[in-house]
C-alpha positions as a Markdown table, in Angstrom:
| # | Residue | x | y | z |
|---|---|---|---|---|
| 1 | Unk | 153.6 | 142.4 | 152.0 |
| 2 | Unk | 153.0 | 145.9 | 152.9 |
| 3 | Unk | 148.9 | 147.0 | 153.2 |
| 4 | Unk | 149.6 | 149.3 | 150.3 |
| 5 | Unk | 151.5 | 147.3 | 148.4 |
| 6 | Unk | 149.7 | 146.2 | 144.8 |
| 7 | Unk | 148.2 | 142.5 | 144.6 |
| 8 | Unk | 149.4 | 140.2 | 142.0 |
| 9 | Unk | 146.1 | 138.3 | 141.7 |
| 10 | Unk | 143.3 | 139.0 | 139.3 |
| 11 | Unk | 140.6 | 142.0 | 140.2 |
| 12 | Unk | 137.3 | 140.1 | 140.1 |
| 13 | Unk | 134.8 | 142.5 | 138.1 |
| 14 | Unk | 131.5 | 142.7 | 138.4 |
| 15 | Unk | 128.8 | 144.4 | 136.0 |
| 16 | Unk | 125.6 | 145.9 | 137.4 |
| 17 | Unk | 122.7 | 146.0 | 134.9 |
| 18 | Unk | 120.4 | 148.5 | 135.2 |
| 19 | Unk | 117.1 | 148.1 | 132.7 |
| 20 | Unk | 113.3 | 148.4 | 132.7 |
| 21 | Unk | 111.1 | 146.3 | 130.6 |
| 22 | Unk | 107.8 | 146.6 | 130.2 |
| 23 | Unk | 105.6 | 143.8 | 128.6 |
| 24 | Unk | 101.9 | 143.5 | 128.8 |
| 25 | Unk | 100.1 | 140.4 | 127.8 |
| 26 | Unk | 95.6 | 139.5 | 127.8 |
| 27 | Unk | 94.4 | 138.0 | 130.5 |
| 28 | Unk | 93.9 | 134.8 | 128.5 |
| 29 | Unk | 97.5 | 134.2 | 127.8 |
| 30 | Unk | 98.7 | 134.7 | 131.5 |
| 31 | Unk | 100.4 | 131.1 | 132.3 |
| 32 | Unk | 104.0 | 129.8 | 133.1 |
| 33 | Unk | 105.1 | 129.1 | 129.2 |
| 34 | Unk | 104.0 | 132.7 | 128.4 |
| 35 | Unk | 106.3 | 134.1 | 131.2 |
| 36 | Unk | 109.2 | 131.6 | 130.6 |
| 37 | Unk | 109.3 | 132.6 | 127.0 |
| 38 | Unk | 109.0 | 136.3 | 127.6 |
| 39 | Unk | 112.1 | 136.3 | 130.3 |
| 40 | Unk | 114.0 | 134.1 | 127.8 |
| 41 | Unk | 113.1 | 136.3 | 124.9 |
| 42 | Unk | 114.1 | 139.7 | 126.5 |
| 43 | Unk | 117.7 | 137.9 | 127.8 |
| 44 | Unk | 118.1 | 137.0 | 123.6 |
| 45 | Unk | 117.2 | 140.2 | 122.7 |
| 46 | Unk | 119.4 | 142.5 | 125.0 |
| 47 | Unk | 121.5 | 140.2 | 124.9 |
| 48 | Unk | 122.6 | 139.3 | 128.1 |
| 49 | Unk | 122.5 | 136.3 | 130.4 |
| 50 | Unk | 119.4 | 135.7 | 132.4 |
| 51 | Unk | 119.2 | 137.1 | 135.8 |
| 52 | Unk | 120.6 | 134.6 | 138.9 |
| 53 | Unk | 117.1 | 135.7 | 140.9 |
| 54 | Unk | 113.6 | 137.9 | 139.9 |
| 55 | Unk | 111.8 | 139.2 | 142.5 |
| 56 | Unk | 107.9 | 139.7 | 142.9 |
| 57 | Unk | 105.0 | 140.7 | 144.6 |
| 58 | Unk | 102.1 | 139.2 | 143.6 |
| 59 | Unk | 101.6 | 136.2 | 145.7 |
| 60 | Unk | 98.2 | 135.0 | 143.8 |
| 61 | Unk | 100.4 | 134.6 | 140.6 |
| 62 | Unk | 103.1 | 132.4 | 143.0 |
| 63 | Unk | 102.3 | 129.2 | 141.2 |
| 64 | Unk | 103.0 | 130.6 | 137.3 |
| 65 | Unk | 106.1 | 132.9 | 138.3 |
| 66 | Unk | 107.7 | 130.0 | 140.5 |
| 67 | Unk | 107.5 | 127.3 | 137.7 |
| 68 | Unk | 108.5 | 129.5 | 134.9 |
| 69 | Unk | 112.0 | 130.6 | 136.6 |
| 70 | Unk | 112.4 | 127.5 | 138.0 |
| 71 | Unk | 112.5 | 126.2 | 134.4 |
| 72 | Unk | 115.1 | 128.8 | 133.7 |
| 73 | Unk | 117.1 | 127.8 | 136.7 |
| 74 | Unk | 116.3 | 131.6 | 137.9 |
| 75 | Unk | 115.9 | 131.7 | 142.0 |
| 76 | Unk | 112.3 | 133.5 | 142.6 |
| 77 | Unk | 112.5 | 136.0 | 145.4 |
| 78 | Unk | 108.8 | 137.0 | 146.9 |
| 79 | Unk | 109.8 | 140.3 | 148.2 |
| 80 | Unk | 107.9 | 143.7 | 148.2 |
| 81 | Unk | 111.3 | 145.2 | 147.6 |
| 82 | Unk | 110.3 | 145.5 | 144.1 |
| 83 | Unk | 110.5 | 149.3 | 144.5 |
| 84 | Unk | 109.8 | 150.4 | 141.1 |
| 85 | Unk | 106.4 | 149.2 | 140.6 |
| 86 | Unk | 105.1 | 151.9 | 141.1 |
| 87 | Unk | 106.6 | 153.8 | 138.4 |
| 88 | Unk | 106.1 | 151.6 | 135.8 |
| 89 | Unk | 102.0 | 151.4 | 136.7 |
| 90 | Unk | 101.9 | 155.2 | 136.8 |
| 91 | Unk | 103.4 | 155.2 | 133.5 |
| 92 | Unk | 101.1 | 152.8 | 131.5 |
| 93 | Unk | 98.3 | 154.7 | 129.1 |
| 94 | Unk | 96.2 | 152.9 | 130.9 |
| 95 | Unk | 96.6 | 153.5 | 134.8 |
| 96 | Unk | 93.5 | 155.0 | 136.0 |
| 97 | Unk | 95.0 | 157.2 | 139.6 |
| 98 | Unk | 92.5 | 156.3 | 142.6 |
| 99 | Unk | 91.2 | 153.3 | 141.1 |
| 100 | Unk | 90.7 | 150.3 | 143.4 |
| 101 | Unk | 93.5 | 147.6 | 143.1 |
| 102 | Unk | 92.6 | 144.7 | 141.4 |
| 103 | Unk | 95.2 | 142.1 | 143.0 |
| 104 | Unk | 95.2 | 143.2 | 147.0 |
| 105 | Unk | 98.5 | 142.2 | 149.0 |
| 106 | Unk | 97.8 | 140.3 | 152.2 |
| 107 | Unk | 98.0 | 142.1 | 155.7 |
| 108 | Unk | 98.5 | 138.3 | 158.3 |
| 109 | Unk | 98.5 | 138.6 | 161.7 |
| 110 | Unk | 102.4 | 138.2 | 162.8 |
| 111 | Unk | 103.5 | 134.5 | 164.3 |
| 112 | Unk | 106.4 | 133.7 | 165.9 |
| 113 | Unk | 110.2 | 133.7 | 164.5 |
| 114 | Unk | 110.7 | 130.5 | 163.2 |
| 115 | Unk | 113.6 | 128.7 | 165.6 |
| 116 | Unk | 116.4 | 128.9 | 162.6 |
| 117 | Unk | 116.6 | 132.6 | 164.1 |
| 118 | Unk | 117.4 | 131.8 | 167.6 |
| 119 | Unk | 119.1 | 128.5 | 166.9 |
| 120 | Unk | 121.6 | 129.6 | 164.5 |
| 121 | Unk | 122.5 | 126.6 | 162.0 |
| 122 | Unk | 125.8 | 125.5 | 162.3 |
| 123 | Unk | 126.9 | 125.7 | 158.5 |
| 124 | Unk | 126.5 | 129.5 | 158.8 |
| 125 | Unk | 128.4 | 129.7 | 161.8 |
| 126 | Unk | 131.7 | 129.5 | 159.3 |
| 127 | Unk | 131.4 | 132.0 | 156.9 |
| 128 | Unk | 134.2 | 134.3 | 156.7 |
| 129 | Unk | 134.5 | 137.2 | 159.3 |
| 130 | Unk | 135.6 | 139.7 | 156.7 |
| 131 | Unk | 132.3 | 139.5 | 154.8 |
| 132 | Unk | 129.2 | 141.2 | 155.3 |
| 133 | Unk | 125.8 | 140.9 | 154.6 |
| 134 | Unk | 122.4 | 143.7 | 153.3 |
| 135 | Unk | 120.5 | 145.1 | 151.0 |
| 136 | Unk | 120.1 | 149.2 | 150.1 |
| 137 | Unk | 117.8 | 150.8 | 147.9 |
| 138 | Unk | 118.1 | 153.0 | 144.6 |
| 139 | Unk | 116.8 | 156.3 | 146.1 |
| 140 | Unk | 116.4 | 157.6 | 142.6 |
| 141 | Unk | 114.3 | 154.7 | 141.3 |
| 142 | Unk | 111.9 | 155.7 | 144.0 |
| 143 | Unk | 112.4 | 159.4 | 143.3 |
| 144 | Unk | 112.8 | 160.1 | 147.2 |
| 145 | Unk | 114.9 | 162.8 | 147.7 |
| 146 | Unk | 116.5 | 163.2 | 151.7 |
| 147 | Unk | 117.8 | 166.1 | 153.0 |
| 148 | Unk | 121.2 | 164.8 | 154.5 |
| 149 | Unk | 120.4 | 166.1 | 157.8 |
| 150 | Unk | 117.6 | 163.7 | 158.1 |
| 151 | Unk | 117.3 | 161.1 | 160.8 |
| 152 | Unk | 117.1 | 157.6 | 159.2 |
| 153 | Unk | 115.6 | 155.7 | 162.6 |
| 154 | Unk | 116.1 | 152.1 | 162.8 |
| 155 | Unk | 116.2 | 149.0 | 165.1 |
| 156 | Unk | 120.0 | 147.7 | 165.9 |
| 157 | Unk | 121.0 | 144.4 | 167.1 |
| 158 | Unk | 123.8 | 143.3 | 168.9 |
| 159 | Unk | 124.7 | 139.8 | 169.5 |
| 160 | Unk | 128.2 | 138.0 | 170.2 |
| 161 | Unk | 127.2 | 135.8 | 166.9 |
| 162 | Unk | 126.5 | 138.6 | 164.7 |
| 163 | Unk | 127.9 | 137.0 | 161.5 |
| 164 | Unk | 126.3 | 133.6 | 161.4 |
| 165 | Unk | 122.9 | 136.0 | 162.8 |
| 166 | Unk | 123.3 | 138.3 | 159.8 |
| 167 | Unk | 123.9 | 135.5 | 157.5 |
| 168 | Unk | 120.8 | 134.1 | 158.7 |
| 169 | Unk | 118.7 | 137.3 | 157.8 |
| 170 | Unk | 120.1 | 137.3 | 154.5 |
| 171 | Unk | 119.8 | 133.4 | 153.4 |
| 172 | Unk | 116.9 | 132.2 | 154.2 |
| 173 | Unk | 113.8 | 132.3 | 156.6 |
| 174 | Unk | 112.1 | 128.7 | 156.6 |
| 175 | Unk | 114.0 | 125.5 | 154.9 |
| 176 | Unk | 112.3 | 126.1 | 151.6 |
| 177 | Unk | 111.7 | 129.2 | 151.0 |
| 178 | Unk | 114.2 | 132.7 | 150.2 |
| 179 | Unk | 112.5 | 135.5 | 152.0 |
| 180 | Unk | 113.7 | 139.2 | 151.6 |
| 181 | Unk | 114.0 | 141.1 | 155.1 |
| 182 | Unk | 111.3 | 144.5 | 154.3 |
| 183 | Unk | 110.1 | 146.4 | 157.3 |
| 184 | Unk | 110.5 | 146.8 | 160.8 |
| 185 | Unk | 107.4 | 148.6 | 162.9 |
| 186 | Unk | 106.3 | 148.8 | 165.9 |
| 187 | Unk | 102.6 | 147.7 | 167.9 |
| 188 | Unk | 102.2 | 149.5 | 170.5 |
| 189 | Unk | 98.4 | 148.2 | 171.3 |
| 190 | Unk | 100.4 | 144.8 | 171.9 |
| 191 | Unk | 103.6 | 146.3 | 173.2 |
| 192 | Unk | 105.7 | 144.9 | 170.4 |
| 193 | Unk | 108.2 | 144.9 | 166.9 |
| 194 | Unk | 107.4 | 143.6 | 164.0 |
| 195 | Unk | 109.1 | 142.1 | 161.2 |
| 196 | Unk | 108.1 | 141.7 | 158.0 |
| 197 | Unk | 109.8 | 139.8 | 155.2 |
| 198 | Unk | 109.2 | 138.4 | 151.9 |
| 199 | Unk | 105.4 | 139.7 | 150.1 |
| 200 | Unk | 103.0 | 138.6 | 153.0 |
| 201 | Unk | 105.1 | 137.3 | 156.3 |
| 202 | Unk | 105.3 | 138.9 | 159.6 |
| 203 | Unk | 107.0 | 138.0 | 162.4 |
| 204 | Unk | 106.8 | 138.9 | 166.2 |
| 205 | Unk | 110.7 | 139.9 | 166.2 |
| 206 | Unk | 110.4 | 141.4 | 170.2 |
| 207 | Unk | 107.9 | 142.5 | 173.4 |
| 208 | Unk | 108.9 | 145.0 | 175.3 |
| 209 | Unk | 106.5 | 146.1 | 178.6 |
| 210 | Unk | 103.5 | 148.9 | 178.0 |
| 211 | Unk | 104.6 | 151.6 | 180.0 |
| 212 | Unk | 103.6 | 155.4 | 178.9 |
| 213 | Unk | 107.2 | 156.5 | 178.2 |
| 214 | Unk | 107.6 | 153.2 | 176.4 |
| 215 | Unk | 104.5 | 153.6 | 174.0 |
| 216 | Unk | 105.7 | 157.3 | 173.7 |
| 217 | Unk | 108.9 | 156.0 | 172.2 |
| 218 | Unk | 107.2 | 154.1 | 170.2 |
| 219 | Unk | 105.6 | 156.4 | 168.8 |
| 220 | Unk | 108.1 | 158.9 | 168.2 |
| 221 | Unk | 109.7 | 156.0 | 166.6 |
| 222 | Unk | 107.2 | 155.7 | 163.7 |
| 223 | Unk | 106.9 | 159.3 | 163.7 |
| 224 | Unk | 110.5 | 159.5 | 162.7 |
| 225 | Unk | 110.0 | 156.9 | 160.0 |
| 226 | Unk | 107.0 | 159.5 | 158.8 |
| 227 | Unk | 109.3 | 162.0 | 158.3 |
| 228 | Unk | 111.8 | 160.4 | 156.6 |
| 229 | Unk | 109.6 | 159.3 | 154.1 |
| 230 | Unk | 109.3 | 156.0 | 155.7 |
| 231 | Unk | 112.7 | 155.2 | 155.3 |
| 232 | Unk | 114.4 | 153.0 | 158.1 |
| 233 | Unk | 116.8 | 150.7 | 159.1 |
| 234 | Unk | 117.7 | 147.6 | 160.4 |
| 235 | Unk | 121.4 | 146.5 | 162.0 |
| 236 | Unk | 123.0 | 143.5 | 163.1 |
| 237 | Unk | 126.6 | 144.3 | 165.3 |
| 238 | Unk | 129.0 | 142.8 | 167.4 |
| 239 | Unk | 128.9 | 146.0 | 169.5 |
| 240 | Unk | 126.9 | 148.4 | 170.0 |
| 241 | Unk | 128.6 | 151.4 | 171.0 |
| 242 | Unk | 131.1 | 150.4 | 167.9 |
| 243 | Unk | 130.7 | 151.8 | 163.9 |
| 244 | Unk | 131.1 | 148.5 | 162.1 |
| 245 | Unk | 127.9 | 147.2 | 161.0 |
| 246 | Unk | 128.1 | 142.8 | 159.9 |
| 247 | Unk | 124.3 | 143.3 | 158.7 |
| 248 | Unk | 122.8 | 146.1 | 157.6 |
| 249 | Unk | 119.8 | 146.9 | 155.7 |
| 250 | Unk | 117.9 | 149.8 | 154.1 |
| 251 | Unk | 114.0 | 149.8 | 154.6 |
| 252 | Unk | 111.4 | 151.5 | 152.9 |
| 253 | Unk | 107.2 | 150.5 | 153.8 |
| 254 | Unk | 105.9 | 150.9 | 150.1 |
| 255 | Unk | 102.2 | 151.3 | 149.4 |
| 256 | Unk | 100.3 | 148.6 | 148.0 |
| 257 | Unk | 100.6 | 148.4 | 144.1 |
| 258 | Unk | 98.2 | 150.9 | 142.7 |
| 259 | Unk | 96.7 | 148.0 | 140.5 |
């Protein structure tokens, strides 16, 4: 068969839903039946199926969000990739700007990658070479607007396992637990990178020595993430000097939740 010559099995078609629902509930009702019968009840109404995965942020409310999908057979995602927060706060009649938030996000002090990272698992050693793994963002959602001569800066790594790697990144951080890959900074009072996945993880991804040019390019490194809105990058590739990426994701450090 010719590469341009039509295929004779079925086009598998896929349908992106795009929706924001807002429901607001009293404190005294906040609990897992609540939430389980609220995410059922807006899949009946739209009527659509319910969602494979939800993500959140709010790690004090783990407990209640983890049992009420779990009951749905829906796969919950901690992950402060939930860009539009933000916009739906701003929005509510209520949202005081300035004011104090009431639930804070956590700031840990990084640990070490856990050993899944460096010992790749075997299982994901055999997915197929054609596919690739990542995440982007909706620009829009987050009303950034880039000029298209902006520098995105990132972090790129190359390794000759870059498949099983990336696969890796995009699975799963720990045994029991789906963590979301967020940001990538640098600490250049420790002379290192950090990773941070999932709402409140962070992970000592790589030391490099302190030397001034070193720091400086550091620096100039978060600088560049500054003025690209705080957009970055991070890249997993079987060579370096090549264009094909096996991982790649799009970055953003949000601000805390202004509630």
């Amino acid at each position: 068969m010719s590469p341009n010559a039509p295929s004779h099995r079925p086009k598998r078609r896929k349908m992106i839903l795009v929706m924001m629902y807002t429901k607001y509930f009293p404190n005294n009702v906040i609990n897992s039946i609540t939430l389980k019968e609220a995410i059922a009840s807006i899949s009946d109404q739209l009527g659509v199926p319910l969602p494979v995965s939800i993500r959140y942020f709010r790690s004090q409310m783990q407990t209640i969000i983890t049992k009420a999908c779990k009951e749905l057979s829906i796969k919950p995602i901690p992950s402060k990739r939930c860009v539009s927060y933000e916009t739906i706060y701003t929005r509510h009649p209520g949202f005081q700007k300035g004011s104090k938030p009431f639930l804070s996000l956590d700031y840990p002090f990084p640990r070490a990658l856990p050993e899944n990272l460096f010992a790749i698992r075997e299982e994901i050693s055999s997915v197929n070479e054609k596919f690739s793994f990542g995440a982007s963002l909706d620009l829009d959602l987050l009303g950034l607007e880039i000029d298209y001569n902006t520098l995105i800066p990132g972090l790129a790594m190359k390794s000759s396992r870059a498949m099983p790697l990336a696969g890796m990144f995009c699975i799963s951080f720990s045994l029991d637990e789906w963590l979301e890959v967020c940001t990538v900074e640098t600490d250049t009072a420790r002379g290192r990178l950090l990773l941070s996945v999932g709402i409140s993880t962070r992970y000592t991804y790589a030391t490099y020595q302190k030397t001034p040019v070193a720091t400086q390019e550091a620096k100039a490194w978060e600088a560049a993430k500054n003025a690209s809105r705080r957009l970055h990058f991070l890249a997993i590739q079987e060579d370096l000097d090549g264009e094909d990426c096996i991982g790649y994701w799009l970055l953003l450090d949000l601000p805390p939740p202004p509630l």
